[in-house]
Every structure is written in C-alpha cells, then in structure tokens.
C-alpha positions as CSV (number, residue, x, y, z in Angstrom):
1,X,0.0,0.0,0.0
2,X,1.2,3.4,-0.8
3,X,1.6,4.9,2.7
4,X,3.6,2.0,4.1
5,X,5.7,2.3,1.1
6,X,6.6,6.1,2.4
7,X,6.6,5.2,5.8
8,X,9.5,2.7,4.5
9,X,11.4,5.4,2.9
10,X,11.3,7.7,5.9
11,X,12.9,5.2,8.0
12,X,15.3,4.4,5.4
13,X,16.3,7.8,5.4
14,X,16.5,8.8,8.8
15,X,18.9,5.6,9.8
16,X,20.9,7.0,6.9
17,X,21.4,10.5,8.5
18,X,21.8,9.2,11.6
19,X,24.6,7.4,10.2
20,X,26.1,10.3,9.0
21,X,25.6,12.0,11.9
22,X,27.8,9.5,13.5
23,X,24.7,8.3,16.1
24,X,23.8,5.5,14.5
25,X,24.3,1.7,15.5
26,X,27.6,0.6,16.9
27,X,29.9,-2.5,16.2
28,X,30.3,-4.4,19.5
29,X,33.4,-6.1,20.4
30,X,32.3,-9.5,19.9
31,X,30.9,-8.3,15.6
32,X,27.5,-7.7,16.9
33,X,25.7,-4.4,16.2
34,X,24.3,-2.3,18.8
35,X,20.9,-0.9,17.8
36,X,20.9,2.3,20.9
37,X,17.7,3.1,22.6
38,X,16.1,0.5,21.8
39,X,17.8,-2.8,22.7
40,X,17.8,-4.7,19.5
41,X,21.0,-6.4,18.6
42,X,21.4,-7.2,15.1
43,X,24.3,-9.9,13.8
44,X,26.3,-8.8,10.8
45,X,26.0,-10.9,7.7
46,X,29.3,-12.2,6.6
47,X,29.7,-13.7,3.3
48,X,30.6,-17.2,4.2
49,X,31.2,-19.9,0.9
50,X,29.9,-23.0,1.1
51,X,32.5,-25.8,1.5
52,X,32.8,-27.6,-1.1
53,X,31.8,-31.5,-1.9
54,X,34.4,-33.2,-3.5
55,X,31.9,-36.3,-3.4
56,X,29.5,-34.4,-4.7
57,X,31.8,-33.0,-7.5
58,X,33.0,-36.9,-8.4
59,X,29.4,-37.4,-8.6
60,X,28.6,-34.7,-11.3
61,X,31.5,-35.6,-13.0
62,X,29.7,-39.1,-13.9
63,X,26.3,-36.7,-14.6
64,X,27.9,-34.3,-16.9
65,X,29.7,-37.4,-18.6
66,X,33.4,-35.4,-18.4
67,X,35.0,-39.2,-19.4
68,X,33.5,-38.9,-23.0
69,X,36.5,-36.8,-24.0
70,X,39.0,-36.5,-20.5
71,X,40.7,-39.5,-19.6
72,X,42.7,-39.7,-16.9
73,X,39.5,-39.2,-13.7
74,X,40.4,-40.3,-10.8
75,X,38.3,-43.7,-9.9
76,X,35.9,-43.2,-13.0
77,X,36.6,-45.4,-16.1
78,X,36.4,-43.9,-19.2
79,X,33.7,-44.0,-21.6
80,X,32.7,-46.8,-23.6
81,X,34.7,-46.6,-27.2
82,X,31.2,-46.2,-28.6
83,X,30.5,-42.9,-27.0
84,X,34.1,-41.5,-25.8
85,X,34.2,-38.7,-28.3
86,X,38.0,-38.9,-28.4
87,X,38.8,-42.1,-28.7
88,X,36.3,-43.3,-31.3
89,X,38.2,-40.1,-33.5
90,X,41.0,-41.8,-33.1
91,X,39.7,-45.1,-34.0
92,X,38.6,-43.4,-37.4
93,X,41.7,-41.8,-38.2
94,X,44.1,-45.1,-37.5
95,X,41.3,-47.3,-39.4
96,X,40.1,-49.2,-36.5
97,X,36.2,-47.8,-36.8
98,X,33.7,-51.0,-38.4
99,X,32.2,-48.9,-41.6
100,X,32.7,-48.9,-45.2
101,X,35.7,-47.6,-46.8
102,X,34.4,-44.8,-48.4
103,X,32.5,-43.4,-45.2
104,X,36.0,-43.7,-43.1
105,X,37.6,-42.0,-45.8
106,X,35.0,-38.7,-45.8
107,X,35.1,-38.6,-42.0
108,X,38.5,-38.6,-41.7
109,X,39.3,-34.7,-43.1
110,X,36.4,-34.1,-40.3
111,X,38.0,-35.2,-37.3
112,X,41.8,-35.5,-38.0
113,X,42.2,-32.4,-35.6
114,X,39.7,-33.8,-33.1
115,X,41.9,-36.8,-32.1
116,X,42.3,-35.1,-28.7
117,X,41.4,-33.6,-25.5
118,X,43.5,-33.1,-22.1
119,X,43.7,-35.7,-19.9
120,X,43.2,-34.5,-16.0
121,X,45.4,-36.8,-14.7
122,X,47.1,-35.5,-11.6
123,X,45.1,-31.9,-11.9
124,X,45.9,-31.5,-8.1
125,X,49.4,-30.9,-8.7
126,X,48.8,-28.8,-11.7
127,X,45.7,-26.4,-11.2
128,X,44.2,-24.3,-8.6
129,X,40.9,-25.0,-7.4
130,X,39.4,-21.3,-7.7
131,X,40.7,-21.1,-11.4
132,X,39.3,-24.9,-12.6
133,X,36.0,-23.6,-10.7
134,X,35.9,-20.0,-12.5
135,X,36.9,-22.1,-15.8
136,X,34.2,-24.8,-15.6
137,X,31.6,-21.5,-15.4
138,X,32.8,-19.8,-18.3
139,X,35.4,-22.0,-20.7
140,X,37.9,-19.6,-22.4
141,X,40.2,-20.9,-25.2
142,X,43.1,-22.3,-23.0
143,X,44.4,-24.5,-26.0
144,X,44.9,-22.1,-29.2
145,X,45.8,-25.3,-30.9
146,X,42.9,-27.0,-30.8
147,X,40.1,-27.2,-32.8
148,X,37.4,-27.9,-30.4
149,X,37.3,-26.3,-26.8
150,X,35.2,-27.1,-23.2
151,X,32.0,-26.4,-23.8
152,X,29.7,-24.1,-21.5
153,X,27.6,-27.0,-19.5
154,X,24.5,-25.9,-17.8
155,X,26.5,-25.7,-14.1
156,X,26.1,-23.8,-11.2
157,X,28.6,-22.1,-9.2
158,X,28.2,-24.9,-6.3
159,X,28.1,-27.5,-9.1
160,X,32.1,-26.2,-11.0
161,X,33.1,-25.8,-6.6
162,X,31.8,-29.0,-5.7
163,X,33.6,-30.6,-9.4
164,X,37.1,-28.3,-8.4
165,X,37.3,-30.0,-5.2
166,X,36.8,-33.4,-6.4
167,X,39.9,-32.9,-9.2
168,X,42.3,-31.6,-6.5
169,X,41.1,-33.6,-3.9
170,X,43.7,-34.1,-1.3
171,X,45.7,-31.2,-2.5
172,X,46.5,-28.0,-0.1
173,X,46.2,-24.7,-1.8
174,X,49.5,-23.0,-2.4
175,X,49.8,-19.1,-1.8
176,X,53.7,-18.4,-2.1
177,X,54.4,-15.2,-4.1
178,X,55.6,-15.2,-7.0
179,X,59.3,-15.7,-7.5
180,X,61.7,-13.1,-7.2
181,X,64.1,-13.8,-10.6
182,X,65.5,-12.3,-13.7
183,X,62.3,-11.8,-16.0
184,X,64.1,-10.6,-18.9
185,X,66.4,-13.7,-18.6
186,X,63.5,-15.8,-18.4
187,X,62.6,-14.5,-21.8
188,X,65.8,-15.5,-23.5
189,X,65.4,-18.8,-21.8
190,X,61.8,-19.6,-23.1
191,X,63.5,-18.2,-26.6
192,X,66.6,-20.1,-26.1
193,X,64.4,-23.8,-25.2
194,X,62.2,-23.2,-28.6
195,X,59.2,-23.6,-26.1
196,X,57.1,-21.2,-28.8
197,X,57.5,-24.6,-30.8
198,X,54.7,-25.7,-28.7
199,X,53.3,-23.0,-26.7
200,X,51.5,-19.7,-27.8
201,X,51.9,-16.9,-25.0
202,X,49.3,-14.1,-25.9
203,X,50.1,-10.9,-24.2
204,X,53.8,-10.8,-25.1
205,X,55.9,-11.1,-28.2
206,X,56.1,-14.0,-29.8
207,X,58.3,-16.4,-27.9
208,X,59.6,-18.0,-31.5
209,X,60.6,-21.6,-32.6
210,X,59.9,-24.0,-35.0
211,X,59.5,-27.4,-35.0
212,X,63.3,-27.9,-36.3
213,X,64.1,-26.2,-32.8
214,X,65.6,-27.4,-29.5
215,X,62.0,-29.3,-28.5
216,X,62.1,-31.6,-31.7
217,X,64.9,-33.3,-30.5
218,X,63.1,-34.4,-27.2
219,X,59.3,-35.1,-28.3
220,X,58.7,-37.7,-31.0
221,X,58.2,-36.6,-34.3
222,X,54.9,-38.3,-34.8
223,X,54.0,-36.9,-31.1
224,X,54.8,-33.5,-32.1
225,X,51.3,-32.6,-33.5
226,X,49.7,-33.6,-31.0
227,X,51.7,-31.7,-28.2
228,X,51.4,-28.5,-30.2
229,X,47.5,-29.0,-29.8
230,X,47.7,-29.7,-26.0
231,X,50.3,-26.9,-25.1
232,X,48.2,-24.7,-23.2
233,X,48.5,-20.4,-23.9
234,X,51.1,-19.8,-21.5
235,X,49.0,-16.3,-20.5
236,X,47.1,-18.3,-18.5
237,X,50.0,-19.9,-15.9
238,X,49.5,-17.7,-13.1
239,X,45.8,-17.9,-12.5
240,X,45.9,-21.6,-13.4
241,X,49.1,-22.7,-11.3
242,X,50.6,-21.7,-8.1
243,X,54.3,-20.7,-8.4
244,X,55.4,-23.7,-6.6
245,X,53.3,-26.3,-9.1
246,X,54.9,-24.7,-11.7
247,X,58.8,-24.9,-10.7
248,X,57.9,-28.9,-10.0
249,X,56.4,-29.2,-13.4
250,X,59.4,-27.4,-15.2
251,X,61.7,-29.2,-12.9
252,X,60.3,-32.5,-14.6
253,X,56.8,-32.5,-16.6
254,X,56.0,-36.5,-16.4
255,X,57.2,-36.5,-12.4
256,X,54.0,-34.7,-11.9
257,X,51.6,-35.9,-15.1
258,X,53.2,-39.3,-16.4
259,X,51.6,-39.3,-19.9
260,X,51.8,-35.5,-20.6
261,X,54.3,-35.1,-23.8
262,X,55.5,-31.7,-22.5
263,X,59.1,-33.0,-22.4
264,X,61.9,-32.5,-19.4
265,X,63.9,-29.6,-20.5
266,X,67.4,-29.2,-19.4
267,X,66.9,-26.4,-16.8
268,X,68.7,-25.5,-13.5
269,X,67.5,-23.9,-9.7
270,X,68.5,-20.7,-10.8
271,X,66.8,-20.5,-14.8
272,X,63.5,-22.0,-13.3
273,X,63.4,-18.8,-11.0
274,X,64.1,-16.6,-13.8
275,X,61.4,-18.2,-16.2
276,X,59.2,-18.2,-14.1
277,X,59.4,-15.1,-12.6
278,X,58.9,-13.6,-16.6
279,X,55.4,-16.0,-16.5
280,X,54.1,-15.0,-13.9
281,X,55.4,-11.2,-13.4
282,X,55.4,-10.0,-17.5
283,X,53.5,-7.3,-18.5
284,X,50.0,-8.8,-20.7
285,X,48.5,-6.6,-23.3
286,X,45.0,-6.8,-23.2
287,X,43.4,-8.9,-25.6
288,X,41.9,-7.1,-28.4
289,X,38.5,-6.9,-28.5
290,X,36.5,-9.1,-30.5
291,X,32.9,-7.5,-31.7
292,X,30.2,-10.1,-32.6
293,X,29.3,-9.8,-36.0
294,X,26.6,-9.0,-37.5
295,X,24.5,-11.8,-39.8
296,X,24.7,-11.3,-43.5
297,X,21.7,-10.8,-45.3
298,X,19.6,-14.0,-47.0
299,X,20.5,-14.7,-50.2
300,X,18.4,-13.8,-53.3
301,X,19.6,-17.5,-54.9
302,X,17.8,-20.2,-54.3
303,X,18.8,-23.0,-51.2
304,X,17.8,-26.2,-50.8
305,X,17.8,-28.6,-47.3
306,X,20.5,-30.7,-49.3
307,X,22.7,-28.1,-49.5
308,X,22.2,-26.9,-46.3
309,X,22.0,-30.5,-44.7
310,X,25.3,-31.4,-46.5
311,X,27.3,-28.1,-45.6
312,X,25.8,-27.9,-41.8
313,X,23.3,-30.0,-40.8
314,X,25.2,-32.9,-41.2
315,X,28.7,-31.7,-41.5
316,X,28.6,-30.2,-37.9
317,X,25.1,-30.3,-36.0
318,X,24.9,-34.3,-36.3
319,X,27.5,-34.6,-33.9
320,X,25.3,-34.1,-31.1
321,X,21.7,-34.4,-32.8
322,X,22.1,-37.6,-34.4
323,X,20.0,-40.8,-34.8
324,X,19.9,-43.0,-31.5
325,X,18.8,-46.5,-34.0
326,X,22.2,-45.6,-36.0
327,X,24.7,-44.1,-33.7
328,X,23.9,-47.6,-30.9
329,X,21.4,-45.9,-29.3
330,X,23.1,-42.7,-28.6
331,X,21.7,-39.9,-30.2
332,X,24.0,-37.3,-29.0
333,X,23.9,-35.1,-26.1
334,X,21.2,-32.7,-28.0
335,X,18.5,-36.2,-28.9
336,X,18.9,-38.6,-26.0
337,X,20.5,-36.5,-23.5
338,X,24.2,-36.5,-22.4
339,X,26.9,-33.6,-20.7
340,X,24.7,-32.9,-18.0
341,X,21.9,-31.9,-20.9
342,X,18.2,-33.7,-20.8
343,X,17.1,-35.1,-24.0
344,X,15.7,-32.6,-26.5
345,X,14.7,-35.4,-29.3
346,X,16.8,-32.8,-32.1
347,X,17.3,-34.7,-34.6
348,X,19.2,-32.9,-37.3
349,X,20.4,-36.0,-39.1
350,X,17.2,-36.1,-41.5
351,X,14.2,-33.5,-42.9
352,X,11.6,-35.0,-40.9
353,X,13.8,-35.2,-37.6
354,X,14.5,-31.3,-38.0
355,X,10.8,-30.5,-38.8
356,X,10.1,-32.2,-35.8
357,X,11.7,-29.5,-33.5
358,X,12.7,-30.3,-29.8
359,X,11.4,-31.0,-26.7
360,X,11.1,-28.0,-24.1
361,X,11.1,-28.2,-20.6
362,X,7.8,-29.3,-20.1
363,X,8.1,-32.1,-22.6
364,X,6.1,-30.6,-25.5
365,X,7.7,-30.5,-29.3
366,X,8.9,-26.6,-30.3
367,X,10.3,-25.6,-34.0
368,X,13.7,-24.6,-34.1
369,X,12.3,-22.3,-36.8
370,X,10.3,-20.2,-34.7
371,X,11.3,-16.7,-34.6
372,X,11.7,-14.5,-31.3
373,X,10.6,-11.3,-30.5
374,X,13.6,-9.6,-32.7
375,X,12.3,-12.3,-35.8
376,X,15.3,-14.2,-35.9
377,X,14.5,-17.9,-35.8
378,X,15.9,-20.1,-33.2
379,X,18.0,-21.9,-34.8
380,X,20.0,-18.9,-36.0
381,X,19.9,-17.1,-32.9
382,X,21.4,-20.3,-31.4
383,X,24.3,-20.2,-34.4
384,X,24.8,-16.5,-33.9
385,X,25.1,-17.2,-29.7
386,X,28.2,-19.3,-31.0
387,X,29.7,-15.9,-31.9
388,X,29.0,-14.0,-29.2
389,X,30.3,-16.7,-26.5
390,X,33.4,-16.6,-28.8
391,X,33.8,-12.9,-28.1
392,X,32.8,-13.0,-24.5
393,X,29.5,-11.4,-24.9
394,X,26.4,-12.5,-22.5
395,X,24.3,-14.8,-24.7
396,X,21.4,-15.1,-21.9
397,X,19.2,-18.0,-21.9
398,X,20.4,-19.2,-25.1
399,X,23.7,-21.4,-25.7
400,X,25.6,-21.2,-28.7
401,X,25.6,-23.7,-31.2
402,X,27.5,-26.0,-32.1
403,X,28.4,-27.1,-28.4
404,X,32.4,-26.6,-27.8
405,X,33.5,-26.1,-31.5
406,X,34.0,-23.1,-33.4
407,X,31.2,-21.1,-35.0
408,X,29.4,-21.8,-38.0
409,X,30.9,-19.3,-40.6
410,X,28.9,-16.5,-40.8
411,X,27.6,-17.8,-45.0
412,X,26.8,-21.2,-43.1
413,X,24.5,-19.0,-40.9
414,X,23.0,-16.9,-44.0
415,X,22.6,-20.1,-45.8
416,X,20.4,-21.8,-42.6
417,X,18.9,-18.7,-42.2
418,X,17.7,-18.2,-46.8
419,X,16.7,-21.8,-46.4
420,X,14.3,-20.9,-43.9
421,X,13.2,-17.7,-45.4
422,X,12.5,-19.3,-48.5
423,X,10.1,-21.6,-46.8
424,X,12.3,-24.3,-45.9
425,X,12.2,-26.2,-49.5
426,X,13.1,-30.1,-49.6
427,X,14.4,-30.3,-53.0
C-alpha cells in the first residue's frame, strides 16, 4: 500500500542520516551491532562460501559425462569406445572404426584435428581450485591449438566448486608469491628452449621456434602434432598454477603428469626462478576486442535442405543431434541426452527429424524455426550465440551452437537462415 511504502522510505532515510551523523548503530566487540535506545541487537551478515563436496563433484562428473573426452579421472573409467568422443576419433583416423571404406575415408578430413582432449590426470598438482571452478563456469580458449574447446555446460557455481574440489582432492592450496628472478632472462630462456614450438603466449611477443628447434629433438616426431595442440596459452599460468606447481612441473613434466608429452627440459635452480618469474610477473597486453558480428543478409539465390544439410546440418550439427537407431542408441547429447543436458529429441540428421523440432522443458515439441521477438528464428539465434560466446559477450538463456566447436561461418549462418526464409524447401 502506498503509505507503508513512504513510511518505509522515511525510516530508510533517517537511519541513513543518523549514520552520518555518526549516532547510528555501533559494532560491539564481539561483531554484533548495537541498535541504541532501543535494545535490538542485530548480527552482521558475513559472506561465508559453502564448502565444497568433493563427493559431490565426483558425482557430477559421472552426470555431466566429463570421461566422453578426458581421460585420466580419478576412480571413474572412461567412456565406452562407442561414446568416448576422443577415442572413437581416433579409432577413425588409424582405421580401427567397423564402416565402409568410403564413409571412413570422408570422415576422416572431419576429425583429424579432433583426435584429442586433455587428460586430468594429476590436476591437483597442476591447477588451482578457484581457477578450474571459475573455468568450468565460463570455458575460455586455453588450448589455441585445438580445434574444439570445453564447452559451457548448464552448471552452477556450487556445481564447478563441488567438481574443483573433487579434481584436486587431497591437494592444499599454495599461496607463495611469485618468484623473485631475472624476468628478462627468463625471456631469453623460453627463446633459447624453442618452447614457442609448442606453446602460444598471448600478451607478449612472440616467444619464437619451430619445429626444427631445441623441442624436436626431445618429443617424437609423430607426437609432435599432437603436443602442439595440448600446449596450453602460457597467459594463463599464473591464474591456473601456483608458483610452486609450476617450478615442480618445469623441474620434470611427467614426475607430476606421467603421460603428458611436455618433455623434461634441461633447466637449473637458478633459470626455473628466472622463467618463471617472466610468466608469472610479464606485463600482458589486453586482448583485443573481438565484436560479434553481424549476420549477413539471405540470399536472393535459391537454397535447398540438401545443400544446407550437407554443408551444416550434417557436416557439424549431427555430432550431437544424431540418430539414436544408427549411432547404438546414442543420439547425441542434443537427442537422447548427455553432458549434464536432458534429452531434447533434435534430430538434425534427417528432414523430418528437423521439422520435428525439440522437446522444451515441459516435454512438449517446439520448432527450431520459430522466430523470437527480434524475428530471428531459433535456430539462427542459437548459431549467432556461438559468436558472441566466442567474443565474450552475455548470450542469456540461449547457448551457442554448435556445443564446444568453433562457430558456424557466418555464410553457413545466412545459408540456414535463406533456407528458412524461402520456406524451408526439400528439394
């Protein structure tokens, strides 16, 4: 009502001047406030953080299905071949997947750079807790070298605390300072050791080497690919490892992660100190921005769904909305369910399967196609989302598409988005 809404504000405003006037509540010695004349005592709130489950965390690990592409969890085994994402691209690429020839062969330009994810093998030793939870909540691109990259789950803050504490369970958080060495020596070390070979460092200048430099003489030629697309962006060391993880992991990689391929490079005491003290005390330029753009207009040409099927639909989308009676039952996290995600019945691996639409949350069929209140269809809002996660822009309720892999280029979009203009035409 009205005059209990001013009556409110009065009282609002005079413990506000009385504040100011220095007459207002006092802090007790024991944190309590005194309230004056009239007796009340009032607690202060302190902002206290839940502790966190690492039970709980192992738990969602198995619910968001983390061993379909990370191997190395601690007391979960990973994923059947049939649905661990990594493995079964490897199984494609070295000819071990049952299919006909000619269907291995046109898979195999698809997924030759999707042969691998990091393993999180000893991720006690190696990450913080407070960086792996911030990560989980909002993925950035820690691997330039790879294709694909963690995709934004549907977590809660208590969810990527509770999954922290479970990957560095039995760890104690290190706070030493950074160390105290010869930055710019540091620099000519990193140069010196080729570790640019491997490693991109945005933020600085480019570190250099080549693979013809000092690090392809102790990593296996045929390995070397593959450590190029694991190397983590070195920007992100101090946030992700204490000082004192990282001197033990230069000190000797595999000591502290047996199968990683970063190899053991000849360093001393003394050149540890210095490199590390240019990681974790250079100055970073700030990354330049990256605007979403905008969608190009539909084309006046004529589209069909077997062009659009063959260039996107099926191309990228079938990955995860694919059909459970030919992929074993599995229809991909977007159909049958899977990363923590409740089945949607999306099937984008035939006409009638995408006319279908999805499943909302109270179980009743929507079209992809329908427009929202700006008239962009879902679909291609969803596509477009991609773009803006990619730049760090909010995205709201809606998650770019596809899940954890690049975004569709922007005449993919336009050609999705003529196709449904023009009615949505079959042939």
């Amino acid at each position: 009502m009205p005059h209990v809404r001013i009556v409110h504000l009065a009282l609002a405003l005079a413990l506000g001047l009385a504040a100011l006037a220095g007459c207002g509540p006092k802090k007790r010695p024991d944190g309590t406030l005194d309230a004056g004349s009239t007796g009340a005592v009032t607690a202060v709130p302190t902002a206290v953080e839940p502790k966190a489950d690492a039970a709980h965390g192992k738990e969602l690990v198995a619910q968001f299905q983390c061993n379909r592409c990370h191997d190395g969890l601690a007391q979960i085994e990973p994923a059947p071949q049939n649905k661990h994402c990594v493995h079964c691209h490897r199984d494609i690429m070295d000819g071990k997947f049952k299919g006909k020839p000619d269907t291995i062969a046109r898979w195999q330009p698809r997924v030759k750079d999707l042969q691998d994810a990091p393993s999180l093998e000893a991720a006690g030793k190696r990450m913080a807790a407070r960086w792996l939870e911030d990560y989980l909540l909002l993925p950035v691109d820690l691997r330039p070298g790879l294709v694909q990259a963690m995709p934004r789950l549907d977590i809660s803050r208590e969810q990527a605390r509770d999954i922290a504490a479970y990957l560095v369970a039995g760890e104690v958080a290190d706070t030493a300072p950074a160390p105290r060495g010869d930055a710019g020596k540091g620099r000519q070390i990193l140069e010196s050791k080729a570790c640019g070979t491997c490693h991109a460092f945005s933020g600085v200048a480019f570190l250099g080497g080549t693979a013809a430099g000092a690090l392809a003489f102790t990593i296996d030629p045929k390995e070397l690919p593959r450590a190029i697309r694991l190397a983590p962006d070195l920007r992100h060391v101090r946030a992700r490892m204490s000082p004192k993880r990282a001197r033990a992991w230069l000190a000797d990689p595999k000591a502290v992660k047996p199968d990683t391929l970063m190899p053991k490079v000849a360093l001393t005491e003394s050149e540890i100190t210095d490199v590390l003290a240019y990681l974790y005390n250079a100055t970073l330029d700030v990354p330049p921005a990256k605007g979403v753009p905008a969608r190009l207009a539909v084309l006046s040409r004529r589209v069909t769904f077997e062009e659009v099927d063959r260039k996107v639909f099926h191309r990228t989308c079938w990955h995860c909305h694919s059909e459970p009676d030919y992929a074993i039952g599995d229809g991909g996290p977007g159909n049958s369910g899977g990363l923590g995600f409740k089945p949607r019945g999306l099937n984008l691996s035939d006409y009638n399967g995408i006319a279908a639409g999805f499943l909302d949350g109270n179980n009743e069929r929507q079209s992809i196609f329908a427009k929202d209140k700006d008239g962009v269809p879902r679909v291609v809002r969803a596509l477009m989302a991609r773009h803006a996660e990619e730049a760090g822009a909010p995205t709201g309720e809606v998650r770019g598409m596809p899940l954890g892999y690049p975004a569709l280029s922007l005449e993919d979009v336009q050609l999705v988005e003529t196709w449904i203009a023009q009615g949505r035409p079959r042939t």
